[in-house]
C-alpha positions as CSV (number, residue, x, y, z in Angstrom):
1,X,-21.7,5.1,11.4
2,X,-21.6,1.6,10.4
3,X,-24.0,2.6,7.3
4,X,-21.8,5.5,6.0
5,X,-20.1,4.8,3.0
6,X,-16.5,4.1,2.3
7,X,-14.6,6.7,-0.1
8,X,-11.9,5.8,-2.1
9,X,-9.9,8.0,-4.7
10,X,-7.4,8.1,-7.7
11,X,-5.2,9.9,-10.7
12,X,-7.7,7.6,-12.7
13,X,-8.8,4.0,-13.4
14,X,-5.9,2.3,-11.8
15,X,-7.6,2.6,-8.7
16,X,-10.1,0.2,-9.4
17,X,-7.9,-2.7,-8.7
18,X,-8.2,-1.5,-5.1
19,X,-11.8,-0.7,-5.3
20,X,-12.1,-4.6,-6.5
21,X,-10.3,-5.7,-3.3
22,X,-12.2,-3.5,-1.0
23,X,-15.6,-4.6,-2.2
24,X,-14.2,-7.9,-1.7
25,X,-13.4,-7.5,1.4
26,X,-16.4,-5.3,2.5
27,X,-19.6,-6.7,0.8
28,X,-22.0,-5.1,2.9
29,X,-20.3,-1.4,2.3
30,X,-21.8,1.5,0.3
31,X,-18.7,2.7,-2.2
32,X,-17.6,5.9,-3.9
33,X,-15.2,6.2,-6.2
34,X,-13.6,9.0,-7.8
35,X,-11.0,9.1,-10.5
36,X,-9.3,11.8,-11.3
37,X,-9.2,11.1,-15.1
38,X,-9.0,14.6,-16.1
39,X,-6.0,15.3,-14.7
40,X,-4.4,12.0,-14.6
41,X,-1.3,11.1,-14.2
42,X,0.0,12.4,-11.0
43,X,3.0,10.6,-11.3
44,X,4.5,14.0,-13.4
45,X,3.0,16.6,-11.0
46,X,4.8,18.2,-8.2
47,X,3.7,17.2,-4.5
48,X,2.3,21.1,-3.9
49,X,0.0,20.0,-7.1
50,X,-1.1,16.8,-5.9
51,X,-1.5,18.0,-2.2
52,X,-3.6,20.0,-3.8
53,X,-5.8,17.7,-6.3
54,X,-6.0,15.6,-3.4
55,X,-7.9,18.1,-0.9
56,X,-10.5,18.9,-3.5
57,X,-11.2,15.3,-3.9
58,X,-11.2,14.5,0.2
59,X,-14.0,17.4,0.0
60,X,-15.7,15.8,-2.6
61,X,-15.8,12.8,-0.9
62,X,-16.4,14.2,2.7
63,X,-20.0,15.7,0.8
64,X,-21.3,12.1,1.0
65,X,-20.8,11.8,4.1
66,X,-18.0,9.0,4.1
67,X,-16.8,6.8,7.2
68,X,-13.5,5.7,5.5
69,X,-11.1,7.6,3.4
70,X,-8.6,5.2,0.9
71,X,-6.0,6.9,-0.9
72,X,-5.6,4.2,-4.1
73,X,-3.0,6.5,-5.9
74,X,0.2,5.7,-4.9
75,X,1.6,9.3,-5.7
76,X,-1.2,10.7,-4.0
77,X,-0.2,8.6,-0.8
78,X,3.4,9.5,-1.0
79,X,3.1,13.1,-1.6
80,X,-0.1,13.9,-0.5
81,X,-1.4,11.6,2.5
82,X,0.6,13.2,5.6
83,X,-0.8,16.6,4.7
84,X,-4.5,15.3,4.1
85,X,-4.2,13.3,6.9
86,X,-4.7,15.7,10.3
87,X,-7.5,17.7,7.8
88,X,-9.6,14.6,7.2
89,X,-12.4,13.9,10.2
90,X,-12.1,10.2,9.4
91,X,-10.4,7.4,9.4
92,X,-7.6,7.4,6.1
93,X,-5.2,5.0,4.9
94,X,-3.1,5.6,1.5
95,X,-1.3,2.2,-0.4
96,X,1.6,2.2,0.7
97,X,1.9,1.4,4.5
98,X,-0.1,-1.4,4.4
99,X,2.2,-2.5,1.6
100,X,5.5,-1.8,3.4
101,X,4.1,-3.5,6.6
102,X,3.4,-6.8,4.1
103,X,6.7,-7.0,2.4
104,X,8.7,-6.7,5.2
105,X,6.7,-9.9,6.7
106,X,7.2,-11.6,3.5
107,X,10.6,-10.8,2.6
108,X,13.4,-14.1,3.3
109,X,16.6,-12.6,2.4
110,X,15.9,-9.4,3.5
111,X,15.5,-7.7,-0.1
112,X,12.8,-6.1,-1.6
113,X,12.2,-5.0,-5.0
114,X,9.2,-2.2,-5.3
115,X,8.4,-1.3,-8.9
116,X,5.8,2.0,-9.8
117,X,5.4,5.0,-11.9
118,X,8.8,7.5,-12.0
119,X,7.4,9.7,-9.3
120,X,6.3,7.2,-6.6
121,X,10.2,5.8,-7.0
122,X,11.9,9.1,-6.7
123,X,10.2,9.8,-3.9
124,X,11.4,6.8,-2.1
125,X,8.0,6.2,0.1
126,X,8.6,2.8,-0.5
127,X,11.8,2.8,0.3
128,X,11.5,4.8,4.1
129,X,8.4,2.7,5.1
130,X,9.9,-0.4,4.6
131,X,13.3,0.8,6.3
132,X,11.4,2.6,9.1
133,X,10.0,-1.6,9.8
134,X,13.2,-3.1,9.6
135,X,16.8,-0.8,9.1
136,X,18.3,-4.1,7.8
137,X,15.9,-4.8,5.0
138,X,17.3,-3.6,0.9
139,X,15.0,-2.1,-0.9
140,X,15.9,-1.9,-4.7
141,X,13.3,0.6,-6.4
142,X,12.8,0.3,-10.9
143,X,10.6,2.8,-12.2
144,X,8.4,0.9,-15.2
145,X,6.5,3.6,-16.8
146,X,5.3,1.6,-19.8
147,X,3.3,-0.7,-18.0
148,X,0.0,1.6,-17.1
149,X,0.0,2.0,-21.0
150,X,0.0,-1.8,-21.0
151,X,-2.5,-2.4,-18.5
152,X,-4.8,0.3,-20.0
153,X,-4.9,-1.4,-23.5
154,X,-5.3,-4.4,-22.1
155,X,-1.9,-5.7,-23.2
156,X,-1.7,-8.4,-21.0
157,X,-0.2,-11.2,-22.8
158,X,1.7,-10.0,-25.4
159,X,5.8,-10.5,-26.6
160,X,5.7,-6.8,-26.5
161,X,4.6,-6.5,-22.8
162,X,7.2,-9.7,-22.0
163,X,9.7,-8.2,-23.6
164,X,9.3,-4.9,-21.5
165,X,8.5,-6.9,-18.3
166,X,11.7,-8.9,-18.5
167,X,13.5,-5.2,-19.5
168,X,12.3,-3.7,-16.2
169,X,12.6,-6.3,-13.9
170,X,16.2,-7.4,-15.0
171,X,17.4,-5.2,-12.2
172,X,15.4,-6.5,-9.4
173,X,16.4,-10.2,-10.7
174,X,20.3,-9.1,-10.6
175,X,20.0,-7.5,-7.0
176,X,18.2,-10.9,-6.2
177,X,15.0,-9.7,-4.4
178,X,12.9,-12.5,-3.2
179,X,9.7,-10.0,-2.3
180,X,8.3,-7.7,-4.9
181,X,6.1,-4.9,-4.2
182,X,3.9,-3.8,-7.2
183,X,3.8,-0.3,-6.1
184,X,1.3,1.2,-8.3
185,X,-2.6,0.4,-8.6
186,X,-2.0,-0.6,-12.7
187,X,0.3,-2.6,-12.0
188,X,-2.1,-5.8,-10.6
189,X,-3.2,-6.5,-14.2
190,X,0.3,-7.4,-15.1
191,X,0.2,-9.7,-12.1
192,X,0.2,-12.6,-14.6
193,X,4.0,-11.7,-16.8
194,X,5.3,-10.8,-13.6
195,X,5.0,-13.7,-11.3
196,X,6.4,-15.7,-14.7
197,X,9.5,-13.6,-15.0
198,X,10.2,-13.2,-11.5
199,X,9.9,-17.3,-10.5
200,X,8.0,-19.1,-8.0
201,X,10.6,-18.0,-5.7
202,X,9.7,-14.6,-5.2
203,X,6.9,-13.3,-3.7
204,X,4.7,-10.6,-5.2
205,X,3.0,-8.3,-3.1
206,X,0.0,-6.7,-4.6
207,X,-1.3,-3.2,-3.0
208,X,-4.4,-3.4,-3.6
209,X,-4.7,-7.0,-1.9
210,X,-2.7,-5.3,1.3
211,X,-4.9,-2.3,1.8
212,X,-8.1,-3.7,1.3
213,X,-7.0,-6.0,4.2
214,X,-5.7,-2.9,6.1
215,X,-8.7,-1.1,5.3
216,X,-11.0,-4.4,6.6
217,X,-8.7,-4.5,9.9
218,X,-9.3,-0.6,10.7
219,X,-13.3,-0.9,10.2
220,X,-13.4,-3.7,12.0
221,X,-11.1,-2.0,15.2
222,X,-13.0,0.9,15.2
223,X,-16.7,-0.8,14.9
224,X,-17.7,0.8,11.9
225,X,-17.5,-2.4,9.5
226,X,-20.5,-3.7,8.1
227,X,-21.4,-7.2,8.2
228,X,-24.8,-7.2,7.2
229,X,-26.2,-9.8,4.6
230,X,-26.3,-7.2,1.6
231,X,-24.4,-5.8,-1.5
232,X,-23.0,-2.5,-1.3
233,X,-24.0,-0.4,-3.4
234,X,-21.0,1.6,-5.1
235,X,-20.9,4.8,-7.3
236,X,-18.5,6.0,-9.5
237,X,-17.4,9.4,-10.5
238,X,-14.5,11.2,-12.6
239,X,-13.4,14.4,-13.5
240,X,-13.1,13.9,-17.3
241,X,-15.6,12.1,-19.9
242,X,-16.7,8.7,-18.8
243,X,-16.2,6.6,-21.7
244,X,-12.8,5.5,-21.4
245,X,-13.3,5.2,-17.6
246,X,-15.8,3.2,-18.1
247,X,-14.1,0.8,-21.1
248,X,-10.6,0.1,-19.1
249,X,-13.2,-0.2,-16.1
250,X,-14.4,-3.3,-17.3
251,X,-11.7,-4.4,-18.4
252,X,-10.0,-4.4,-14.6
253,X,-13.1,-5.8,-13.1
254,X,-13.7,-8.2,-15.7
255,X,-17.5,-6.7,-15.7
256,X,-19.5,-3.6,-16.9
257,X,-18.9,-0.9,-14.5
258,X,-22.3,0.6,-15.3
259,X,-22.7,4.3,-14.6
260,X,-20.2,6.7,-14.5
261,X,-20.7,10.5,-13.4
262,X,-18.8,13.2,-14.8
263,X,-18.0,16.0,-11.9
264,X,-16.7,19.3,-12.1
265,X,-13.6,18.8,-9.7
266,X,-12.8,22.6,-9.4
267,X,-16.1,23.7,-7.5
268,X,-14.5,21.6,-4.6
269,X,-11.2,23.6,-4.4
270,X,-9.3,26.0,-6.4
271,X,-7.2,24.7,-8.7
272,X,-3.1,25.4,-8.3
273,X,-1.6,27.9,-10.5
């Protein structure tokens, strides 16, 4: 069991930014990846459309024989995850538990902003995981759907992307939140303009950084982590042509991603109508 690999999936390249944490936190693991870059994003999709995106990609992933299922789309995990979950034979965890479950440690005043992509705010995931820890904690959600644009261009540190940062976030500042949740993969390359307009007196809690730890902690509990003295080795497939994949890729990993495999999604499922 221990030398199965772990699978992880998402609406694209955002995804990677838990990948990074994973691999970081499981050195000895065997990866997949699959991003869904043909029909990204999922943020604008119904749930009965991502539900269903979603169980072509578990089968996908369940054909190499996985130990470990990680749901790195936030969408995915709030629309998809407790309908995947009791058809998936293994372990799997989405973003946003793990995420909930750190905020509401870190939190001081009992307020918590959560930014993410229009449809993982409307659904209020955040929002119910948080409250389902602790009734008492406020949880103020902003949509910023300019920022995967940003990240994706590499806009890091640009007026432009300070300009929008300190436009989204003026909310959050106004409702005083001392914890903020970045509550979409994208949205650790920002991590940077964030902390700065937010102060050193609120804490920013990074998905990506939570569920690799989550995913670490479940491994471990069920004995199925490996701690050999090896590298993984990791694989990485999308839906849509490589290139840009591959270019924002290395741009969120800070190295070449080297081969990426284009897959024909729809032999794994049919595709809603």
């Amino acid at each position: 069991m221990k030398e199965k690999p772990i699978g992880i999936f998402d609406s694209g390249v955002g995804g990677l930014t838990v990948y990074r944490e994973v691999k970081r936190a499981c050195p000895a693991d065997d990866i997949v990846y699959f991003g869904d870059t043909g029909r990204f994003p999922y943020g604008v999709r119904s749930p009965r459309v991502i539900v269903q995106y979603s169980r072509q990609i578990l089968r996908f992933l369940l054909s190499f024989a996985v130990k470990f299922v990680v749901v790195a789309c936030n969408s995915a995990s709030a629309m998809a995850l407790k309908t995947i979950a009791p058809e998936c034979p293994v372990p799997i965890v989405g973003v946003i538990k793990p995420v909930a479950g750190a905020a509401a440690a870190a939190t001081r005043n009992k307020k918590i902003g959560v930014i993410g992509t229009e449809g993982t705010i409307a659904s209020g995931s955040y929002t119910e995981a948080i409250r389902s820890i602790n009734p008492e904690l406020e949880v103020v959600g902003q949509a910023c759907p300019l920022f995967v644009a940003l990240a994706e261009e590499g806009y890091i540190d640009r007026p432009a992307t300070r300009l929008i940062v300190a436009d989204y976030l003026q909310p959050l500042k106004k409702a005083g939140v001392d914890t903020l949740v970045l509550g979409c993969t994208h949205y650790p390359i920002l991590k940077k303009p964030l902390c700065e307009e937010m102060g050193e007196g609120v804490c920013i809690i990074d998905s990506a950084v939570s569920t690799a730890a989550e995913v670490k902690r479940m491994l471990m509990e069920n004995g199925s982590y490996r701690d050999e003295d090896r590298k993984g080795v990791h694989r990485f497939y999308v839906s849509d042509t490589p290139g840009k994949f591959a270019r924002v890729g290395e741009l969120f990993l800070g190295r070449p991603i080297g081969t990426v495999i284009q897959i024909d999604i729809s032999q794994y499922g049919e595709d809603p109508s």
